[in-house]
TORGULUM-592537 format. One record per residue (C-alpha): residue number from 1; residue in one letter; z, y, x. Coordinates in Angstrom, 2 decimals, always signed. Layout:
BEGIN
{node NUM,'a',{Z,Y,X}} ...
END
This chain:
BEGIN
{node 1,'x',{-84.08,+264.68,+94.45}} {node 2,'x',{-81.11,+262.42,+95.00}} {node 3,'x',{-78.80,+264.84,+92.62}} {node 4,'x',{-81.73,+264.52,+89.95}} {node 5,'x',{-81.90,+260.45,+90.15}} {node 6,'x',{-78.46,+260.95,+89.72}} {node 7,'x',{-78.60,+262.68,+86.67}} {node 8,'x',{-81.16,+260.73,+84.90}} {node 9,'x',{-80.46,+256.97,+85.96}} {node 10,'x',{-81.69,+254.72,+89.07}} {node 11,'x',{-83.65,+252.25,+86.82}} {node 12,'x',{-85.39,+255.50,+85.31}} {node 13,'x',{-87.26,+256.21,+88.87}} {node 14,'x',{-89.45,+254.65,+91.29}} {node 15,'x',{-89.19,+255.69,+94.38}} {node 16,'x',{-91.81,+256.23,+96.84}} {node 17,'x',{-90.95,+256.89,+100.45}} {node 18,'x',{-92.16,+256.94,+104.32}} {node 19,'x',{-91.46,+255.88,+107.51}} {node 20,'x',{-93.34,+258.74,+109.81}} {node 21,'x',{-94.97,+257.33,+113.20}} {node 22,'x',{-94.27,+260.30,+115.59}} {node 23,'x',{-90.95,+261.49,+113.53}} {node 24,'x',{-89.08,+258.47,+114.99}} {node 25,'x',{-85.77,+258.38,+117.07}} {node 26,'x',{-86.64,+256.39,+120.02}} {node 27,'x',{-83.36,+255.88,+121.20}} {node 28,'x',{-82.57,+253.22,+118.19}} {node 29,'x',{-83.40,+249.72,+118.43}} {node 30,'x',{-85.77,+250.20,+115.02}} {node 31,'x',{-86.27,+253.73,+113.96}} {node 32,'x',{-87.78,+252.25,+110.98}} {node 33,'x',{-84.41,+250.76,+109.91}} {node 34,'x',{-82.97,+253.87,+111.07}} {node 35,'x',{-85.24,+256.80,+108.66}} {node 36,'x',{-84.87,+253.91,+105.59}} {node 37,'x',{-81.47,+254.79,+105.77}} {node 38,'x',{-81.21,+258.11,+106.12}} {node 39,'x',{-83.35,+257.85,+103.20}} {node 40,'x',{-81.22,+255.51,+100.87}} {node 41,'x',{-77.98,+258.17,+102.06}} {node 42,'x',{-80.14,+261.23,+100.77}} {node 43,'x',{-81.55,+260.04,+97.98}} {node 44,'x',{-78.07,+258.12,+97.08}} {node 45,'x',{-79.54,+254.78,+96.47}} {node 46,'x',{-79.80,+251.21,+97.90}} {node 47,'x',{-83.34,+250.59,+97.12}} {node 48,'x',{-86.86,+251.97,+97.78}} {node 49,'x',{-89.66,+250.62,+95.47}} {node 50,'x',{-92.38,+251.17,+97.81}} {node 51,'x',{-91.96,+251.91,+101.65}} {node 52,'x',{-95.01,+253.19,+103.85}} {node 53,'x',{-95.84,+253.35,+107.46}} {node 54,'x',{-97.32,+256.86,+107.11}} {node 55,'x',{-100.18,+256.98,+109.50}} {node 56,'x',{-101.43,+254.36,+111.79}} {node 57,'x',{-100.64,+255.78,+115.37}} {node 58,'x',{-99.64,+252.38,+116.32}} {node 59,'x',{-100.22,+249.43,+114.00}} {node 60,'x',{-98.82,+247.03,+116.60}} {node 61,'x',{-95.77,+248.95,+117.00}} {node 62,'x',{-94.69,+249.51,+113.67}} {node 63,'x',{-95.58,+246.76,+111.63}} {node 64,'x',{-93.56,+244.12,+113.26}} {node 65,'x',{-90.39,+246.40,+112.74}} {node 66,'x',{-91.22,+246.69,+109.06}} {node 67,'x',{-90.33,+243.19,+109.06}} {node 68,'x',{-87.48,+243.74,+109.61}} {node 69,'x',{-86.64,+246.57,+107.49}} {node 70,'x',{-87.93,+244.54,+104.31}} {node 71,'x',{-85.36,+241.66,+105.05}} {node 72,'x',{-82.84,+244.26,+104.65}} {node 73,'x',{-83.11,+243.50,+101.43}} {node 74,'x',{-83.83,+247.26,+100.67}} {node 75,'x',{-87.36,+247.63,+99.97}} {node 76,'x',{-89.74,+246.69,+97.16}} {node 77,'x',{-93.21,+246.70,+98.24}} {node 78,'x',{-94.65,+247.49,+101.47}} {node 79,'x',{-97.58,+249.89,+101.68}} {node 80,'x',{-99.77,+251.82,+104.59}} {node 81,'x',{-101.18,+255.45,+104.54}} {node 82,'x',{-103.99,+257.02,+105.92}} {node 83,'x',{-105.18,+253.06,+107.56}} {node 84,'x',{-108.30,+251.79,+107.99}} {node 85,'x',{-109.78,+248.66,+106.53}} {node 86,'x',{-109.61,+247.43,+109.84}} {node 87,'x',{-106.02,+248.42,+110.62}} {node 88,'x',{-105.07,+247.28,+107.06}} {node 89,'x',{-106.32,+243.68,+107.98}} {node 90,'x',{-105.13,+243.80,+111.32}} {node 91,'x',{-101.22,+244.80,+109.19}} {node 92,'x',{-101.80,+241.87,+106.32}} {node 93,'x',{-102.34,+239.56,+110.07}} {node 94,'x',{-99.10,+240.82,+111.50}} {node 95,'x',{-96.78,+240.37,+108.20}} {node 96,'x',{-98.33,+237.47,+107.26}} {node 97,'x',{-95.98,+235.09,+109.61}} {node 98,'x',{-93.01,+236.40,+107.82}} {node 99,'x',{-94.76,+236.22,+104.34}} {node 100,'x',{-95.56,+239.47,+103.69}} {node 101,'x',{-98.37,+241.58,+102.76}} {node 102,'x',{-99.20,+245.02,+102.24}} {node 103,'x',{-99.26,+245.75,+98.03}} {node 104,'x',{-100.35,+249.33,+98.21}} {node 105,'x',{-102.45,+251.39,+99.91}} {node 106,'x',{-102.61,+255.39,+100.24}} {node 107,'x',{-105.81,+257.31,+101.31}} {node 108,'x',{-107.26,+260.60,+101.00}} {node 109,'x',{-109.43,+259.57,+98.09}} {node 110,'x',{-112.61,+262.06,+95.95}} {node 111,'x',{-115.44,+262.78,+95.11}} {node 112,'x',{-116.11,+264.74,+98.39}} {node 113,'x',{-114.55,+262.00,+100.64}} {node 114,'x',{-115.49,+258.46,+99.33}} {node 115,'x',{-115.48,+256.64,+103.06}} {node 116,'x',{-112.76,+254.32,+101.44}} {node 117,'x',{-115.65,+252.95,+99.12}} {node 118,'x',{-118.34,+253.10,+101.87}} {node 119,'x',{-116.14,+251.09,+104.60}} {node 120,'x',{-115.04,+248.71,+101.95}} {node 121,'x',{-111.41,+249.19,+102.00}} {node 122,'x',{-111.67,+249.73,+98.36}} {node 123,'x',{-113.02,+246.64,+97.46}} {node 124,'x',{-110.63,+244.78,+99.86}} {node 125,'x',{-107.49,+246.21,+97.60}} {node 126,'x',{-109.16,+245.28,+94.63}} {node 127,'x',{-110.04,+241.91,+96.29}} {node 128,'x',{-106.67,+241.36,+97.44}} {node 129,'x',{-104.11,+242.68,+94.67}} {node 130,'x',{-103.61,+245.37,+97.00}} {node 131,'x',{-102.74,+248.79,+94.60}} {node 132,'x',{-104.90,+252.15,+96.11}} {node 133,'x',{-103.06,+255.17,+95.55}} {node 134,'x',{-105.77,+257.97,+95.92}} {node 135,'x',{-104.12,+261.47,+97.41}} {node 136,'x',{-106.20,+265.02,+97.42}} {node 137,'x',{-108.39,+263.51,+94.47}} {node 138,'x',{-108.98,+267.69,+93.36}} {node 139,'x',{-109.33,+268.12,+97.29}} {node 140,'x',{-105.64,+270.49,+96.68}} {node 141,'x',{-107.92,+272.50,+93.25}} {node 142,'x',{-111.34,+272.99,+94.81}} {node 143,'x',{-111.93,+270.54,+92.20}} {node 144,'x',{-109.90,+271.95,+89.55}} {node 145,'x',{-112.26,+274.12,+87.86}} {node 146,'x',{-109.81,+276.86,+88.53}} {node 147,'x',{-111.78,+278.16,+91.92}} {node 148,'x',{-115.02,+278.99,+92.88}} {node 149,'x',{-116.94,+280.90,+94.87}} {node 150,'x',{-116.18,+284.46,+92.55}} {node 151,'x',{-112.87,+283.31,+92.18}} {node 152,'x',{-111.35,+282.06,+95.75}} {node 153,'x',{-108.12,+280.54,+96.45}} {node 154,'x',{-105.45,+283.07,+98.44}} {node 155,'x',{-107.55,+284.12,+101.35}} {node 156,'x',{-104.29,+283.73,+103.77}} {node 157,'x',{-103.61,+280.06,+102.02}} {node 158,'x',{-104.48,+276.89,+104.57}} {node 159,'x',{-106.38,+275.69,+101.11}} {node 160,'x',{-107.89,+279.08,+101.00}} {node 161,'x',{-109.09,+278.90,+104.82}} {node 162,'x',{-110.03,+275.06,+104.55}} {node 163,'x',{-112.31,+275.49,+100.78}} {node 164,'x',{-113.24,+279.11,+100.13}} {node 165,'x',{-116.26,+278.60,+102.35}} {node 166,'x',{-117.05,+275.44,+100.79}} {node 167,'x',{-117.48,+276.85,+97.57}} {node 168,'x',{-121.02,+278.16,+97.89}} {node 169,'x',{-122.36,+274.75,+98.65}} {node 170,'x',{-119.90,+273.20,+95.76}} {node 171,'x',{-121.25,+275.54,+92.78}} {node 172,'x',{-123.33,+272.98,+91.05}} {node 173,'x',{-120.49,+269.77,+91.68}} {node 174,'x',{-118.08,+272.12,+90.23}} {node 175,'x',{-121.25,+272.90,+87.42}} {node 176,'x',{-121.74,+269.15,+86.68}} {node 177,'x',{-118.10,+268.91,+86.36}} {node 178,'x',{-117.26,+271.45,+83.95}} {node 179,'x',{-120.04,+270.05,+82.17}} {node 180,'x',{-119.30,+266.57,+81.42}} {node 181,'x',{-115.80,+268.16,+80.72}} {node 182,'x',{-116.91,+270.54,+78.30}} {node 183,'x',{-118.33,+267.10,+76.56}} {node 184,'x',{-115.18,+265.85,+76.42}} {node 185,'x',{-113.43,+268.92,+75.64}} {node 186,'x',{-111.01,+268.07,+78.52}} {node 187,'x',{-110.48,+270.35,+82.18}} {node 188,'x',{-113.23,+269.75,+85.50}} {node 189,'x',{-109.63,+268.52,+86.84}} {node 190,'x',{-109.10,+265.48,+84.00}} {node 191,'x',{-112.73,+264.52,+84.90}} {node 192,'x',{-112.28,+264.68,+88.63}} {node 193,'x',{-109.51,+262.56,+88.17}} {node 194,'x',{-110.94,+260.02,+84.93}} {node 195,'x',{-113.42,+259.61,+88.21}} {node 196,'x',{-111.16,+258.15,+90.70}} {node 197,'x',{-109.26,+256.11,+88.09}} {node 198,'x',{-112.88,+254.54,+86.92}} {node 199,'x',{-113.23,+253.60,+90.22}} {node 200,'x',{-109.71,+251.82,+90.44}} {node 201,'x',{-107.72,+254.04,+91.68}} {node 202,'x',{-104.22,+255.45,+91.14}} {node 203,'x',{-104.75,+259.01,+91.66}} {node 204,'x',{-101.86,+261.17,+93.06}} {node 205,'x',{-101.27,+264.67,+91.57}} {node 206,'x',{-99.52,+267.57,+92.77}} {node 207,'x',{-97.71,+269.32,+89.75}} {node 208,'x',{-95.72,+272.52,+89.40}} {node 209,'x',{-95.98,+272.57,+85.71}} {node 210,'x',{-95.13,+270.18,+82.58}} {node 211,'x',{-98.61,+271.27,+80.92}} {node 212,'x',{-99.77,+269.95,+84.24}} {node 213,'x',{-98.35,+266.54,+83.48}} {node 214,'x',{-99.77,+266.52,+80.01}} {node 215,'x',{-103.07,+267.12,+81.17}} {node 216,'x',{-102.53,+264.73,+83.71}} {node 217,'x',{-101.39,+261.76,+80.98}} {node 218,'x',{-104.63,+262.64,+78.86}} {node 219,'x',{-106.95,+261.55,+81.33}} {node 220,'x',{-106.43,+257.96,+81.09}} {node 221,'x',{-108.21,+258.07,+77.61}} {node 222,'x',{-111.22,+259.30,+79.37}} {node 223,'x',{-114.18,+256.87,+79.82}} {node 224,'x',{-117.07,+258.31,+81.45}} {node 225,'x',{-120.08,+256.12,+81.48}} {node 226,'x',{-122.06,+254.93,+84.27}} {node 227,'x',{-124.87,+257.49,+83.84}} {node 228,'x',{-122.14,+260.34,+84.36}} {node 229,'x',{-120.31,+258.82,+87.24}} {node 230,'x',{-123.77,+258.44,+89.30}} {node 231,'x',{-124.82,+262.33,+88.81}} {node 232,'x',{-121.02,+263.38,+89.97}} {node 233,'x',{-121.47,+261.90,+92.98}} {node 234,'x',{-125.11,+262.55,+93.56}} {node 235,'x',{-123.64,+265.88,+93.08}} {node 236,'x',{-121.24,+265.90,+95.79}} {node 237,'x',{-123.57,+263.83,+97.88}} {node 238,'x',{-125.68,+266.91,+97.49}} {node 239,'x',{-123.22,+269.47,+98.51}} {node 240,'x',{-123.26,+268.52,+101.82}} {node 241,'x',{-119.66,+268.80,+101.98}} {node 242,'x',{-116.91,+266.70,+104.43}} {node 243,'x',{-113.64,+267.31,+103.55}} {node 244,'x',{-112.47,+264.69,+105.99}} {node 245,'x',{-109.04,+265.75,+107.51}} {node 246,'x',{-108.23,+265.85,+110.90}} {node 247,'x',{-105.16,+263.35,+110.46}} {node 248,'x',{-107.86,+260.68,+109.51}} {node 249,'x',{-110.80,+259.03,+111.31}} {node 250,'x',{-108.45,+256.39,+113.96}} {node 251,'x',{-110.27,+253.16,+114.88}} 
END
């Protein structure tokens, strides 16, 4: 990645990075300092646009020696992963001394898993100027319309273990998707995603493939109306399915 930034020019990129609670070197006086470096060395750059605390194993810990990394002078925005609305308050109460707040937020984020909209942390960020990145929005291509229950993901694959059983109880989600996309003449995947964007998100997408990012830049000319969004998620409501990860669920 650093050799490629390299190539194509710093003020080209934005870079998104991670400080990992649990990957830390204890033996430094702030490991957060400490994996922002080795960072800026790898990457061969001075600057990270946005800098997360990954998960929140210890809110009280970590936060405070964010601080500190941010008046390094080193990092643009400060965001949180995988938080709670209560943990993001209780972060926005420990910057807020130094005059700091969180700008982003990144949660698992679908139309399988919507806690972030029924614990309100959605409408906090939007409330508070406060970005939401939305990760595993195709729940890693349940959602795709690539897979379904006659045609499973690779049986040995964690996806494969985690979905392939899912798949009889998502047949008519992954119906009502193809659908509305048919109506479109766009992919279930575009309208998975035209979902979480209508809901005001910023949907992160795993791509191997430059058609991948075309289909991916189509979708923000997608509007579905009102009447559509309700029966997608009466849909998944329907299915029964929790595809809530085992990473997620702190107080």
């Amino acid at each position: 990645m650093g050799e490629l930034i390299a190539q194509v020019g710093r003020d080209k990129v934005l870079i998104s990075d991670k400080f990992t609670p649990g990957m830390q070197n204890d033996e430094v006086e702030n490991p957060v300092i400490e994996m922002l470096e080795g960072s800026l060395e790898r990457l061969g750059t001075d600057f990270i646009d946005i800098y997360w605390i990954h998960n929140a194993a210890d809110v009280e810990r970590w936060t405070p020696l964010l601080v500190d990394s941010v008046k390094t002078g080193k990092i643009g925005r400060i965001g949180v992963s995988n938080h709670s609305l209560a943990q993001v308050k209780r972060v926005q109460e420990i910057l807020a001394p130094a005059g700091l707040k969180i700008s982003a937020v990144q949660n698992h984020f679908s139309l399988l898993y919507r806690t972030s909209i029924d614990d309100g942390l959605l409408d906090y960020c939007l409330e508070n100027d406060i970005q939401f990145f939305s990760y595993m929005v195709l729940e890693q291509g349940a959602l795709s319309g690539k897979y379904d229950e006659n045609h499973l993901l690779p049986a040995d694959s964690n996806r494969g273990k985690t979905y392939n059983p899912l798949f009889p109880a998502l047949k008519d989600l992954l119906a009502g998707l193809k659908e509305i996309a048919d109506k479109y003449h766009d992919s279930p995947a575009q309208i998975a995603t035209a979902w979480a964007i209508d809901k005001g998100t910023t949907p992160i997408l795993g791509m191997t493939k430059v058609a991948q990012v075309e289909d991916a830049a189509q979708v923000s000319a997608i509007q579905l109306n009102q009447e559509e969004v309700d029966h997608l998620e009466n849909l998944a409501t329907a299915s029964g399915v929790d595809t809530k990860g085992g990473w997620e669920g702190q107080a």
